[in-house]
LUMVEXKE-940962 format. One record per residue: residue in three letters; x, y, z of N, C-alpha, C, CB in turn. Coordinates in pm, whole numbers, plus 32768, in hexadecimal, padded with zeros to 4 digits. Glycine has a CB too. Layout:
N
r|n_east|n_north|n_up|ca_east|ca_north|ca_up|c_east|c_north|c_up|cb_east|cb_north|cb_up
ALA|X|Y|Z|X|Y|Z|X|Y|Z|X|Y|Z
...
This chain:
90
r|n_east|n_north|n_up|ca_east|ca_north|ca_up|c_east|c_north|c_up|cb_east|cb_north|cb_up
UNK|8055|7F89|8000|8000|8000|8000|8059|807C|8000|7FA0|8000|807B
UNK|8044|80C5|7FB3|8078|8130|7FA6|8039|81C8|7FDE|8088|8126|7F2B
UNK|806E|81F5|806C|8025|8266|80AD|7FE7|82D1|803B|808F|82B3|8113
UNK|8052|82F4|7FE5|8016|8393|7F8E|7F61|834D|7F4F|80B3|83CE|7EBF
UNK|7F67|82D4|7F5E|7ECE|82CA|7EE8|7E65|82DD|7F45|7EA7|821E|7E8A
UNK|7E9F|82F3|7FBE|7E36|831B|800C|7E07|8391|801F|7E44|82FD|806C
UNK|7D90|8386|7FDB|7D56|8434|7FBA|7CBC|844A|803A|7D02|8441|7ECD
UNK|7CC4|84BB|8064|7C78|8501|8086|7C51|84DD|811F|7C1E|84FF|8027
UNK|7BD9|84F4|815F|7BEF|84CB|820E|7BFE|8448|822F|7B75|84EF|826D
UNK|7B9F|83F3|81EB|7B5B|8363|8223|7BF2|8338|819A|7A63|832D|81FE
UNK|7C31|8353|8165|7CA9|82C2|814E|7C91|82A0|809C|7C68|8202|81CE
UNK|7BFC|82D8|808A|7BDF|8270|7FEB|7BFA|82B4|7F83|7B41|823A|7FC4
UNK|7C0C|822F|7F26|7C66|8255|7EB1|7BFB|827D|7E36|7CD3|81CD|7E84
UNK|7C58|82BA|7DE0|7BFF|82C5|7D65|7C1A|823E|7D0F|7C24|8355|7D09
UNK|7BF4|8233|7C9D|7C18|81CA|7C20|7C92|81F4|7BEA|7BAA|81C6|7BA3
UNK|7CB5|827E|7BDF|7D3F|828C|7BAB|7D9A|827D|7C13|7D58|830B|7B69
UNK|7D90|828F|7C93|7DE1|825E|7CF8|7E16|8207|7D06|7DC2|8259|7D44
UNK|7DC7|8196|7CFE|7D8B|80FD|7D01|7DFC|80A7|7C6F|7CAA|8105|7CCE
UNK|7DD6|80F5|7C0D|7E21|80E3|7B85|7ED4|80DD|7B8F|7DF1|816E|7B23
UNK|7EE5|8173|7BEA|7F41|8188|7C06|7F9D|8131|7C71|7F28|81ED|7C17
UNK|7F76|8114|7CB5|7F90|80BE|7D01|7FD2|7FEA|7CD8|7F09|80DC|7D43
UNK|7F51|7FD5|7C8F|7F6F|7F66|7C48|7FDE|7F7D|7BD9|7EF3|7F35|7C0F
UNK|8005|7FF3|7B85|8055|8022|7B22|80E7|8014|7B62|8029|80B6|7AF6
UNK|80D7|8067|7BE1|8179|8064|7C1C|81D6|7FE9|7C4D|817B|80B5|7C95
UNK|8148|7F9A|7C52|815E|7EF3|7CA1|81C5|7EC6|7C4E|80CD|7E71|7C9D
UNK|81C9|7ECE|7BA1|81CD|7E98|7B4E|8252|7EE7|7B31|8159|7E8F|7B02
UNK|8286|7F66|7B75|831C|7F73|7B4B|8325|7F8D|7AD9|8370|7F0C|7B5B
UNK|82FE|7FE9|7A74|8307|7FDB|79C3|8394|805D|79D4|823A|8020|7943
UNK|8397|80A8|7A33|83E9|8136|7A36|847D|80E9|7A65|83A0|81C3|7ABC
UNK|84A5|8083|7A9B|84F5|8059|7B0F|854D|7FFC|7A94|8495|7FFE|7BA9
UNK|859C|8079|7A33|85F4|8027|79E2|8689|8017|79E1|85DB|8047|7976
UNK|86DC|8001|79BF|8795|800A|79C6|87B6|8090|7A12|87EF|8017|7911
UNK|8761|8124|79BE|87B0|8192|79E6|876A|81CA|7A6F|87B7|8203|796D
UNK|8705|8169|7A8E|86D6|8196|7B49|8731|8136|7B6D|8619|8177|7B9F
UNK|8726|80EC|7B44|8797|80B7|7BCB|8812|80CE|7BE0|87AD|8039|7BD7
UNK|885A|8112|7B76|88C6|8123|7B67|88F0|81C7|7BB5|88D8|8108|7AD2
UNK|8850|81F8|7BAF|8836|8290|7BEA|882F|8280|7C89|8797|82D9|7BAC
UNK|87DF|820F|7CBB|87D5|81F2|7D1B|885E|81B3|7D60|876F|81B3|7D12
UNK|88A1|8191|7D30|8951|8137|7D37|89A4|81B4|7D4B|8997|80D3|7C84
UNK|896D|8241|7D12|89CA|827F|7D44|89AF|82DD|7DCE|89F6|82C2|7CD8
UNK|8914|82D1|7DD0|88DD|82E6|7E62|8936|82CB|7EDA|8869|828E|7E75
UNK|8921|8249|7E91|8965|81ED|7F1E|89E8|81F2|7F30|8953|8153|7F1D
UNK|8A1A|8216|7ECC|8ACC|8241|7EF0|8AF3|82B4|7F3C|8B21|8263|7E6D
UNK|8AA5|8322|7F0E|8A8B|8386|7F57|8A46|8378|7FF5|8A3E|83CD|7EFF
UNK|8A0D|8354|7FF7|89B6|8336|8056|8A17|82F2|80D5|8942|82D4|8014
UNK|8A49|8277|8098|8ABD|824E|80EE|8B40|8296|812C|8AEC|81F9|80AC
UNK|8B22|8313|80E0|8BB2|835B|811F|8BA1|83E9|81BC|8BFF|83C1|8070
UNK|8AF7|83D1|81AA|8AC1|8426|8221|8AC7|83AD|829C|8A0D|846D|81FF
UNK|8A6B|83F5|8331|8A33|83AA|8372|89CA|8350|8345|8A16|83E5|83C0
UNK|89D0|8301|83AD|8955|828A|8370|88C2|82C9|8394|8960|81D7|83CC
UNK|88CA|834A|83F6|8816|837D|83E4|8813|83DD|8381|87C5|83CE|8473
UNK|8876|8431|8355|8883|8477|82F9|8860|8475|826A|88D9|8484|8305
UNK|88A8|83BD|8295|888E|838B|81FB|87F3|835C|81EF|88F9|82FF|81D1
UNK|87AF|8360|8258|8775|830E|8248|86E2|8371|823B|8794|82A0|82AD
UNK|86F0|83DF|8245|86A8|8471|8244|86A5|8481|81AF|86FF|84F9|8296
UNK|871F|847A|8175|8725|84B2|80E6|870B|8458|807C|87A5|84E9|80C8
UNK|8720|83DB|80BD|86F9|8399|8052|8650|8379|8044|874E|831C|8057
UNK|861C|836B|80C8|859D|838A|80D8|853A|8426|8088|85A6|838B|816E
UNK|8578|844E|80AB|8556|84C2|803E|8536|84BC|7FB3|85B4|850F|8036
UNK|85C2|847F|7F7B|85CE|846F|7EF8|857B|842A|7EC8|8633|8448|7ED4
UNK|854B|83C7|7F25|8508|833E|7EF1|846E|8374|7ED0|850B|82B2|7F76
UNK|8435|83D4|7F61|8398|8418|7F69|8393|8457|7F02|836D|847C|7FDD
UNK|8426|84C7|7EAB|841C|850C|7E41|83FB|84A7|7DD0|8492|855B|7E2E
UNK|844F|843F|7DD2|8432|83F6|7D2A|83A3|83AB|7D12|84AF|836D|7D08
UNK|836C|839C|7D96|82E6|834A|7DA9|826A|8399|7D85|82D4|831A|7E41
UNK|8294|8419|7DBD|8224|84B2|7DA0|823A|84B1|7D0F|825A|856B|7DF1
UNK|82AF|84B6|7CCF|82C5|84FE|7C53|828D|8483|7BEA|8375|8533|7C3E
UNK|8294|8439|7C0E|8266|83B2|7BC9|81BD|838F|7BB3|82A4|833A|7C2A
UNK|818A|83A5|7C48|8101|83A1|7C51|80B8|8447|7BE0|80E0|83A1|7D19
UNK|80D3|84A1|7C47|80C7|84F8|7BBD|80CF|84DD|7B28|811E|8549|7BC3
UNK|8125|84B3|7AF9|813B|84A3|7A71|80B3|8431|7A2E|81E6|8463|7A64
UNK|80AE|8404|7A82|8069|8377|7A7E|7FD4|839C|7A63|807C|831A|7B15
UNK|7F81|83D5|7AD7|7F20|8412|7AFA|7F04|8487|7A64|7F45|844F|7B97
UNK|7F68|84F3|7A76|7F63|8560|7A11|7F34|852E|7972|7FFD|85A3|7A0E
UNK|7F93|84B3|7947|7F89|847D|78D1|7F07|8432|78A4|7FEE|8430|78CB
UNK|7EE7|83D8|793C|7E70|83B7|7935|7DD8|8410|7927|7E79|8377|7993
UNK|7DF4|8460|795D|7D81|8508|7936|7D9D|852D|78A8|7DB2|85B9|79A0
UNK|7E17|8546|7875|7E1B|857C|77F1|7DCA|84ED|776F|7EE0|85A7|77D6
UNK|7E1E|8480|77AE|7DBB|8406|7746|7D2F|8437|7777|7DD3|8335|7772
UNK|7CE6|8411|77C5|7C58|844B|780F|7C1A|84B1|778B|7C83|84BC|78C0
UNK|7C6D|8523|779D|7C55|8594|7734|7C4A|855C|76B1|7CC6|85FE|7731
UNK|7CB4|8519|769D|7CBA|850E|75ED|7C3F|84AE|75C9|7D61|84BD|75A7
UNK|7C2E|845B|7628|7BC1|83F9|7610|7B23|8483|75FD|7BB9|836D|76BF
UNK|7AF3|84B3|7651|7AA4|8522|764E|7A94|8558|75BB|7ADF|8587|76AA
UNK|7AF6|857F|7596|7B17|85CE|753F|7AD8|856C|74B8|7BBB|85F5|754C
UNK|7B15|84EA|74B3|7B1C|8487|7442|7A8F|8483|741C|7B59|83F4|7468
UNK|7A28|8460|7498|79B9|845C|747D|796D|84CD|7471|7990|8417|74BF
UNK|797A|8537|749D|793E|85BD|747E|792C|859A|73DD|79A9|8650|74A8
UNK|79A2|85AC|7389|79D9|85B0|7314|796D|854D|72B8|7A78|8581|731F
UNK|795E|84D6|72EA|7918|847E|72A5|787F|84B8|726E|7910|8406|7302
């Protein structure tokens, strides 16, 4: 379970949430040059303290998860649109 899909007071998700969620399970973003991005995290990371490191890399991680879900969500609204659009047209 992933905390960010938790939207609003009571916890529940939308369908694109939901989408999102099953999408990330599946790792399609998590290729040679993340890990190799993430490999240098950890080199770095290793040369601080171990709460230090463990602050920043935490960070990094909430940033790529936000920036990811966004992208995800955003793209999924713009298909949303184009679909709208397709059938207007018809």
């Amino acid at each position: 379970m992933y905390p960010m899909n938790e939207i609003g007071k009571g916890g529940e998700r939308s369908v694109l949430e939901s989408l999102y969620e099953l999408w990330i399970d599946e790792d399609p973003a998590y290729d040679e040059n993340v890990r190799q991005l993430f490999g240098k995290l950890g080199e770095w990371a290793d040369r601080m303290g171990r709460e230090e490191s463990d602050r920043v890399t935490g960070i990094v991680v909430d940033l790529c998860m936000a920036y990811s879900r966004k992208g995800f969500l955003d793209g999924a609204k713009l298909g949303g649109r184009l679909v709208q659009e397709l059938l207007r047209g018809k």
